[in-house]
N, C-alpha and C positions, 0 to 999 in steps of 0.2 A: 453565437449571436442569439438573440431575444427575436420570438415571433408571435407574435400577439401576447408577450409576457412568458412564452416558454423556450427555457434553455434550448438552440437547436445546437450541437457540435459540429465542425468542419474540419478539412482536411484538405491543404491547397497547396500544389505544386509550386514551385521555384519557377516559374518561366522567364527564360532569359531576354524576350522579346515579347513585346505587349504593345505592337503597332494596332493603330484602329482595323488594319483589316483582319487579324485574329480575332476571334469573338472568346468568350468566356464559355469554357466549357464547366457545365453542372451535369454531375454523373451521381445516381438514384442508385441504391444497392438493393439488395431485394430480401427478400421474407426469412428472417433470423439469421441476419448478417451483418454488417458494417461498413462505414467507410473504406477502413482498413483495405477491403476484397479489391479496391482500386491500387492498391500503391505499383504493382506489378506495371502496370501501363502510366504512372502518374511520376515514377521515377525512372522513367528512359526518357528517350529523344521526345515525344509525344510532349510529356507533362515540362519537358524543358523547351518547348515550344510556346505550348498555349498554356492561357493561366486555367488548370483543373480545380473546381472544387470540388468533394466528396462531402456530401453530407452524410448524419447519422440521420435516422427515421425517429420518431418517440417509442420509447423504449428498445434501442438498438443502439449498439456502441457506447458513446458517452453519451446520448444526448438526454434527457428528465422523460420520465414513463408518460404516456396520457392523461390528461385529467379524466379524460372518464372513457365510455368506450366508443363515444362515436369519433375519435380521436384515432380509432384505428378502425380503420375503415379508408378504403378509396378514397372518396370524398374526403375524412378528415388529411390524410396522408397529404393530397393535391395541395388541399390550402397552404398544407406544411411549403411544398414544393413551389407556389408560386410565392409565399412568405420571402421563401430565400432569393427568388429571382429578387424581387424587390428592395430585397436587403442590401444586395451586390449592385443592384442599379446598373442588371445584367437584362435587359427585356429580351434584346438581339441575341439570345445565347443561344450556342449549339447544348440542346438536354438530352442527354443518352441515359438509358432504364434497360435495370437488367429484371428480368424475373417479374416478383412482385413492385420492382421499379419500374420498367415498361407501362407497368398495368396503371400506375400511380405518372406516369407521363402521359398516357394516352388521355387521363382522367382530367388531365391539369391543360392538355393543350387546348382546347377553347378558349380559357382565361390567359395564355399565353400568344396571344396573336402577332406580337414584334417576334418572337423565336424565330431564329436562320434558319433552324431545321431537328429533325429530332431522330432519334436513334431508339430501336428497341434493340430485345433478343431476349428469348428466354420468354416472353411475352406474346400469347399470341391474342388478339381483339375477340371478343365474343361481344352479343349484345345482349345475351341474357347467360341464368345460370344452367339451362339446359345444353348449352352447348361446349359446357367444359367438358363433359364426355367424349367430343368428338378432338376437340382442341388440345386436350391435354391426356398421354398417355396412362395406363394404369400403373402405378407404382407402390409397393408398400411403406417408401419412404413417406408418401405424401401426409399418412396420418399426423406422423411425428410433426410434421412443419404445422399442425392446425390443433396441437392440444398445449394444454397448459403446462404438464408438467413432462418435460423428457429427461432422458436415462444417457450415459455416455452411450451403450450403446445404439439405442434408435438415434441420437444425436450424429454418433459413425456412420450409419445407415443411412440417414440422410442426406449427409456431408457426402457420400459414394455417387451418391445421384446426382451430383451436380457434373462429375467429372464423364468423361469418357469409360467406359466398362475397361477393368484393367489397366486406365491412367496411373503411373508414378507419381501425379504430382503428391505433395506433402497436404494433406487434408485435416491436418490440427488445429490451424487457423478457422477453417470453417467452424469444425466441431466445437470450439471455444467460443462463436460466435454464439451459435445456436445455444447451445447453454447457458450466457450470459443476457441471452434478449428475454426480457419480460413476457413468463408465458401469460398474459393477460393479452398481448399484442396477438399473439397466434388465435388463441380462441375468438377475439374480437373482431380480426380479420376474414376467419372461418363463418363465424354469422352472420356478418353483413352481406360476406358476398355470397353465401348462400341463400339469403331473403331475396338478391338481386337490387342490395343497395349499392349500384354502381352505375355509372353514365353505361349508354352502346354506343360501345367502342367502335362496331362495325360502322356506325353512323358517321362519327367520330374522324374515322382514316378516309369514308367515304368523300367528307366534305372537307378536310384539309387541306389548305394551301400550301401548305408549306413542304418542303421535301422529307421522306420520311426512310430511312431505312433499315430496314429487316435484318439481322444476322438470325445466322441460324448454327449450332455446331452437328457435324454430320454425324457424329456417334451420340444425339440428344437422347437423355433416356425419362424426360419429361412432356417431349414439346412435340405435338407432330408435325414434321413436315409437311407430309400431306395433305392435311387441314392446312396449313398457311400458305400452299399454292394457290388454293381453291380460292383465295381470297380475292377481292377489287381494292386495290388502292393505286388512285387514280397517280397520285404524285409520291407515288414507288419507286425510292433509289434506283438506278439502272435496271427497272421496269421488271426485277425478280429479287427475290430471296438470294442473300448473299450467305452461301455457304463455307461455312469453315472447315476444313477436313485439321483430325487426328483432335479434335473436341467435340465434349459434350454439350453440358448447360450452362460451364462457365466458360466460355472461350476470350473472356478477360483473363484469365488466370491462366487456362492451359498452353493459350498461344500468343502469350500478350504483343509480342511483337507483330503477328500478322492481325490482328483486331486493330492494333493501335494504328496499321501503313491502311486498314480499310476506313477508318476514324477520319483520319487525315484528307484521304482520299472525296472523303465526304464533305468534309470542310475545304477541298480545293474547288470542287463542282458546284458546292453553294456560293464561293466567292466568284466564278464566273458567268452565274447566271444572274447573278445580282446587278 
């Protein structure tokens, strides 16, 4: 689809039933990754449910690089994000953000007020740049994800950080991802939200209507937990952090079955409260 004139790519389940009370789910991948990193939850039971679409970000997966760099940035990501709701003439959609998807949800739900509800992980809300210190663990992978040019190996490196320490899953996909996304998207990302061009998120979840909830995987070796207890968010999924055991950062990929029955879960509680 075309969003203000630029190619965005998607990626949309088969669902076998598309009653008004399923909503449209829009699933956000995160920083030098893809659509793709959804199929795991978007071809089971889940994606033959509801109708899933996976978008690419600019300059990730298929979709055309940035026109320039404020185009990777929060802010320009968001517009991307609410571009798509309106493309799909999905307002009421359940939006789940992994990583730098989260971050590019939290940034976008203001301008999304019809959304049923919204989903992060991997994502925790800061409202300035001084608190990713606290927010986000120390890693050596982190560099690689914020420079222009990476190596298969820091590319491995990174990919490792997503999973659980020691997880089997197959991480080629990842590594392939990261490779092929436009290092211009990394470094342009890296500066903006290091200047603190980005909305406060804290403020953000503080005043949200809408339901909102937290995955977290308990072997995370980016995200800390403990920073996201501490947090106030008033209309907080089952009033805590929903913990995933025997994953790390991507508990889409590691455990897509139990991610996808807490998805659901999510979208049953939104349609009874509605």
């Amino acid at each position: 689809m075309k969003i203000d004139g630029q190619l965005i790519t998607c990626l949309e389940s088969s669902a076998e039933r598309s009653g008004q009370a399923d909503p449209v789910v829009i699933l956000v991948h995160g920083n030098s990754s893809s659509a793709r990193t959804w199929l795991p939850v978007m071809r089971g039971d889940f994606g033959r449910r509801f109708r899933c679409v996976a978008l690419d970000l600019p300059g990730h997966g298929q979709s055309e690089p940035a026109r320039d760099q404020a185009g990777y940035s929060l802010p320009g990501y968001a517009a991307v994000l609410t571009g798509v709701v309106r493309e799909l003439g999905a307002a009421d959609a359940v939006i789940v953000g992994w990583s730098l998807g989260g971050q590019i949800v939290l940034e976008a739900a203001p301008e999304l007020p019809d959304a049923r509800g919204f989903v992060i992980f991997g994502a925790p809300p800061v409202a300035s740049p001084a608190q990713m210190g606290e927010a986000f663990l120390p890693h050596p992978a982190m560099a690689a994800l914020f420079s222009a040019q990476v190596g298969e190996s820091e590319a491995r490196l990174a990919a490792e950080s997503f999973t659980a320490p020691g997880s089997p899953l197959d991480i080629s996909e990842f590594v392939s991802d990261i490779l092929a996304t436009d290092g211009a998207a990394r470094t342009g990302l890296g500066a903006s939200a290091g200047a603190g061009r980005f909305a406060d998120e804290i403020a953000i979840v503080s005043a949200l209507r809408q339901p909102l909830a937290v995955l977290h995987g308990a072997d995370e070796q980016l995200v800390s937990h403990d920073y996201l207890r501490k947090l106030t968010i008033p209309t907080l999924w089952r009033k805590e952090v929903q913990v995933i055991h025997g994953a790390g950062h991507a508990p889409h990929q590691e455990a897509p079955q139990v991610f996808a029955d807490l998805l659901t879960e999510f979208i049953g509680d939104l349609d009874r409260t509605r």
